[in-house]
C-alpha positions in Angstrom: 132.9 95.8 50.9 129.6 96.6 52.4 129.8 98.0 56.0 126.8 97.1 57.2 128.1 92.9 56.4 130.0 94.0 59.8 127.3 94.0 62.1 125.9 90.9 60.6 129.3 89.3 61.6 128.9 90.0 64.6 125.1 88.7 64.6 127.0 85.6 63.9 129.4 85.3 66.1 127.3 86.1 69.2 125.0 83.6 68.4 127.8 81.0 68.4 128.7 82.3 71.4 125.5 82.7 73.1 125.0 78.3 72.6 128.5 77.5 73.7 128.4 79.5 77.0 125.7 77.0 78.0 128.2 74.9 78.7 130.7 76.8 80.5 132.1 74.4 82.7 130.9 71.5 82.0 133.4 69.7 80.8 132.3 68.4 77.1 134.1 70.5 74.6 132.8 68.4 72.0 129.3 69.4 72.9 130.5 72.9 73.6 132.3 73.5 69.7 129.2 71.3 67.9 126.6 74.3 69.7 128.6 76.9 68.7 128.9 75.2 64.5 125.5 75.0 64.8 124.4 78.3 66.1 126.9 79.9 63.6 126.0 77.9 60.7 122.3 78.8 61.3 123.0 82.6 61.3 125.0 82.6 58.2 122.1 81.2 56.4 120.7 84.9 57.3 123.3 86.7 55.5 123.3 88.0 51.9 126.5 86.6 50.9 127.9 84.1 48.5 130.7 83.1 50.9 133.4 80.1 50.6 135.2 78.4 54.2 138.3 78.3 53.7 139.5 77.9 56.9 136.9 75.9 59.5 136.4 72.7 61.1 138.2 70.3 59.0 137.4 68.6 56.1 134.0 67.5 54.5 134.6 64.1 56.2 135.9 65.5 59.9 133.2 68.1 60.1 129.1 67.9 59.1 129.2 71.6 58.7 131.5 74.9 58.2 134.0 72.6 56.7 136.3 73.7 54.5 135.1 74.4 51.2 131.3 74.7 52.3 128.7 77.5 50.4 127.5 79.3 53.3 125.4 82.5 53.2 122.1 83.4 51.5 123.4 83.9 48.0 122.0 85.5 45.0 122.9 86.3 41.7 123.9 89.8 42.8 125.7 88.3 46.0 129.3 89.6 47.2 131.5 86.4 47.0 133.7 86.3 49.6 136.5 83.7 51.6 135.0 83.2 55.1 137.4 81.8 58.0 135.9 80.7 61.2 136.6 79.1 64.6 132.9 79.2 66.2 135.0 78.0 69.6 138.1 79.2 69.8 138.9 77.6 73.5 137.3 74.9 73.9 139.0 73.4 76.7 138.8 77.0 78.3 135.1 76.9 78.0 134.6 72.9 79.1 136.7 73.9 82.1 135.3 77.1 83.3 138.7 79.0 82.1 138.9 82.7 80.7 139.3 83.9 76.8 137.6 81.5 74.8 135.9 83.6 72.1 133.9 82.9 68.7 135.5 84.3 65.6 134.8 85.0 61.9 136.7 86.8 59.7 136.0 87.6 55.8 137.5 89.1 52.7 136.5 88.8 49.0 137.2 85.7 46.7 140.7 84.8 47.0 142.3 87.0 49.4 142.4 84.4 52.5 145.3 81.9 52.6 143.9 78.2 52.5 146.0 77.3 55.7 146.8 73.5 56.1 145.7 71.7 59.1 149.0 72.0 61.4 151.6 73.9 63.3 152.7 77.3 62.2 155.3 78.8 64.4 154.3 82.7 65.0 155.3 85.6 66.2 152.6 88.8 66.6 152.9 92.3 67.7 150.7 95.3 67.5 151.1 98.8 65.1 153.5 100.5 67.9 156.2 97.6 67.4 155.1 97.2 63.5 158.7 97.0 61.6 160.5 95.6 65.2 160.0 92.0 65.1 161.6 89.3 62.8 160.4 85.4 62.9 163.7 84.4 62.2 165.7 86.8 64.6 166.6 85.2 68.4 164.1 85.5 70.9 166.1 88.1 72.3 166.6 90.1 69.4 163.2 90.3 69.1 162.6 91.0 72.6 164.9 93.8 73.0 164.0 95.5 69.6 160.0 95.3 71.0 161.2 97.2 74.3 163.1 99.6 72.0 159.7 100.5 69.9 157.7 100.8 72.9 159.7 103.0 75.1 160.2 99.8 77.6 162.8 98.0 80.0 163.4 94.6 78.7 161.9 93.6 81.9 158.6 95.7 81.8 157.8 93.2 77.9 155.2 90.9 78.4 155.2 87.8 76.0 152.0 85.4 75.5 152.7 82.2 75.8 150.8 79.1 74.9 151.1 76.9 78.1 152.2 73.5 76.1 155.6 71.3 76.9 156.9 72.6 73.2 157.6 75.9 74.7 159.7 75.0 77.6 162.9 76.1 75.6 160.9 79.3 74.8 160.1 79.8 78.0 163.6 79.3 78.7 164.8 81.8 76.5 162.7 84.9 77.7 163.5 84.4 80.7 167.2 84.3 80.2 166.6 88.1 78.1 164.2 89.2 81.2 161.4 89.6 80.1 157.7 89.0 81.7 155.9 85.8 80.5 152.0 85.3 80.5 150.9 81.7 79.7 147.3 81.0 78.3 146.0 77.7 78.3 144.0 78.1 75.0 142.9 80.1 72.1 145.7 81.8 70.2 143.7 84.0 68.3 142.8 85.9 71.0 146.2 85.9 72.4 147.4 87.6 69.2 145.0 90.3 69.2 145.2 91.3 72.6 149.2 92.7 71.6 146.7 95.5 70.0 145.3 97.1 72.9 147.6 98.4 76.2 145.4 97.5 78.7 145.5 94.2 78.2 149.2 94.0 79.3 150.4 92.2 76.5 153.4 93.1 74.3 153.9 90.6 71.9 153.2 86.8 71.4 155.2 84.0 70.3 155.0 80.2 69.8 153.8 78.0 67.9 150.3 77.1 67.0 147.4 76.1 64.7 148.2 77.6 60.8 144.7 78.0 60.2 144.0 80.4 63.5 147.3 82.4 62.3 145.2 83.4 59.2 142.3 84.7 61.3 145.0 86.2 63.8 146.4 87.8 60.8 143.1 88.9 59.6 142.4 91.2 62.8 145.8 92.2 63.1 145.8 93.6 59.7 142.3 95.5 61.0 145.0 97.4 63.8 147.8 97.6 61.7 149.4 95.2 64.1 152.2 92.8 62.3 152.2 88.9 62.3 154.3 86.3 60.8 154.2 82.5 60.5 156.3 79.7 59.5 154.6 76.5 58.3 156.2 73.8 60.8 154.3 70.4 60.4 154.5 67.8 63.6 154.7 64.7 61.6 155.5 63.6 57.9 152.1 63.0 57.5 151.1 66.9 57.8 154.3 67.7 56.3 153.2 65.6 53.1 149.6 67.5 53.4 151.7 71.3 53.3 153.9 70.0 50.0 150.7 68.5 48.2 149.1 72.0 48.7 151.9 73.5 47.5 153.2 75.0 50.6 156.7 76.5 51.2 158.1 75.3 54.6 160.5 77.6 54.6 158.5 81.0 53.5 157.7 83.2 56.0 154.6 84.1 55.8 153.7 88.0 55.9 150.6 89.7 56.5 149.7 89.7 52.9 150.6 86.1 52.2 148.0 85.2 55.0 145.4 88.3 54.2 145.6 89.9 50.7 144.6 93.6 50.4 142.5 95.5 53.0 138.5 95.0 52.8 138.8 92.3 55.5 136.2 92.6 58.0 136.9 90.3 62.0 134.5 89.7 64.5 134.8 88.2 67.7 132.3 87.7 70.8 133.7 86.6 74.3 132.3 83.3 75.0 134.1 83.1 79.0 135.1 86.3 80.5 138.7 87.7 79.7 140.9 90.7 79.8 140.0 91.7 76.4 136.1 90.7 75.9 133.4 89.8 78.7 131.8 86.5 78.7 128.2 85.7 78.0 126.2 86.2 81.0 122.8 85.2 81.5 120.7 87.1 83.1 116.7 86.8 84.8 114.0 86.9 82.4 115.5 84.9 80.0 117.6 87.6 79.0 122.2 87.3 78.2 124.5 89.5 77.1 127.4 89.6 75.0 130.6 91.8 74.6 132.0 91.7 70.9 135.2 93.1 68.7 134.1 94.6 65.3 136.9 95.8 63.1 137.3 96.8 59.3 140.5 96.8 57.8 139.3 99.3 55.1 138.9 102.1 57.6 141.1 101.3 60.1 137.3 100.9 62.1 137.7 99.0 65.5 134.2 98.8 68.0 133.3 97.4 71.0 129.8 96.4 71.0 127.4 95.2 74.6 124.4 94.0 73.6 121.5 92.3 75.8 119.4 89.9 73.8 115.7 88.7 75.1 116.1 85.2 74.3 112.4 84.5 73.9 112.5 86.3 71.1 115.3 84.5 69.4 114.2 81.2 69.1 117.4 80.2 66.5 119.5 80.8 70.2 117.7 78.8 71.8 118.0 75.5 69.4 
């Protein structure tokens, strides 16, 4: 896959960014995730690619654009056809509240390779490459917890675990605190949650909980960029999503690997920090009708990972600025 389609990403995901972070705060997440479909749709148009969403908004009917089966991308006859999965706001109650770690994600492979995720839970549990080969969906919570410490040289009480702050974890919560271990709730955004059990300095050891399926794919996407591990488990909250997983043919019971959710390895992620967090600032604008962004650019072909700060003059980007 074309190296240079990286940078593009992240052309697309900072403009998504760059609209949301308007409104920071202000407590209209609707307004917040429509600026950020917008911006992002806009940018794609940019791109030479013949792409496919396979995971985005919802449905042709829930969502006027990025849903799922959309053509995106300036396509040619010569075009690479790729699967594109996106969240343009993952967080959007972070960002309509003022919280950290919301963030504006893409991630790509070519035709095929993404899982076509059904809209509901997936119960998950994601680790990066030091504890690759240590964790188990199906093992206890403490298993799991003990055999993490084990990989990374750690006392069961030094593990941190992310948590998604919701009343369906309170027998999680439970649980790791009976083994001993550290818990660090986040109020939104599990894609980001997943990908900061990659990087040491963001504390975090190894996540667990249950979730949206279709950011588990695009968690899975950037986790197979680090060599990280994650695995799902389709669990749908009613019999109406339940009857949407069986008509798509989905296996309730399958846990789903890395390669079930992402096949092969010419997956490119991107990700811009929308509010600040541990792992990627937050748009700031600055005078002179200037703003910068912090991004995550990552190739799973190369094993490639940047960080890349860019100020933009928004007066000369009028598509920002719609």
């Amino acid at each position: 896959m074309d190296r240079n389609l990286a940078l593009n990403l992240a052309r697309v995901t900072e403009a998504a960014a760059l609209a949301s972070a308007k409104y920071l705060g202000r407590g209209d997440k609707n307004a917040a995730d429509q600026a950020a479909v917008d911006a992002m749709r806009r940018m794609f148009d940019t791109i030479n690619i013949d792409g496919i969403v396979v995971i985005g908004e919802g449905e042709l009917d829930e969502a006027p654009m990025l849903y799922i089966g959309e053509e995106i991308g300036k396509a040619t006859g010569e075009s690479l056809k790729v699967d594109i999965a996106v969240d343009p706001l993952d967080g959007t109650i972070s960002v309509a509240k003022g919280l950290p770690n919301a963030i504006s994600v893409v991630a790509i492979a070519p035709r095929g390779c993404l899982l076509h995720a059904p809209d509901t839970y997936m119960k998950k549990i994601a680790v990066g490459p030091k504890a690759r080969g240590f964790v188990d969906i199906n093992a206890s919570v403490e298993e799991n917890i003990r055999n993490v410490a084990k990989a990374l040289d750690k006392d069961v009480s030094e593990i941190t675990v992310n948590i998604l702050d919701r009343p369906r974890h309170d027998k999680l919560v439970e649980e790791v605190r009976k083994v001993g271990a550290r818990i660090k709730m986040f109020s939104d955004g599990d894609v980001l949650a997943a990908i900061s059990t990659c990087f040491d300095y963001t504390g975090v050891d190894i996540l667990m909980g249950i979730g949206g399926a279709p950011e588990g794919v695009i968690a899975a996407a950037a986790l197979k960029c680090m060599e990280g591990e994650f695995q799902g488990v389709l669990c749908p909250a009613t019999e109406e999503q339940k009857e949407r997983c069986l008509n798509m043919g989905a296996d309730l019971n399958k846990v789903l690997t890395m390669e079930d959710l992402v096949k092969g390895n010419e997956i490119i992620f991107a990700a811009t920090g929308v509010s600040y967090g541990e792992l990627l600032q937050g748009v700031k604008y600055l005078e002179y009708n200037k703003a910068s962004t912090h991004s995550l650019v990552m190739r799973a072909e190369t094993g490639t990972i940047r960080f890349i700060e860019a100020i933009h003059r928004l007066d000369k980007k009028p598509e920002y600025a719609k």
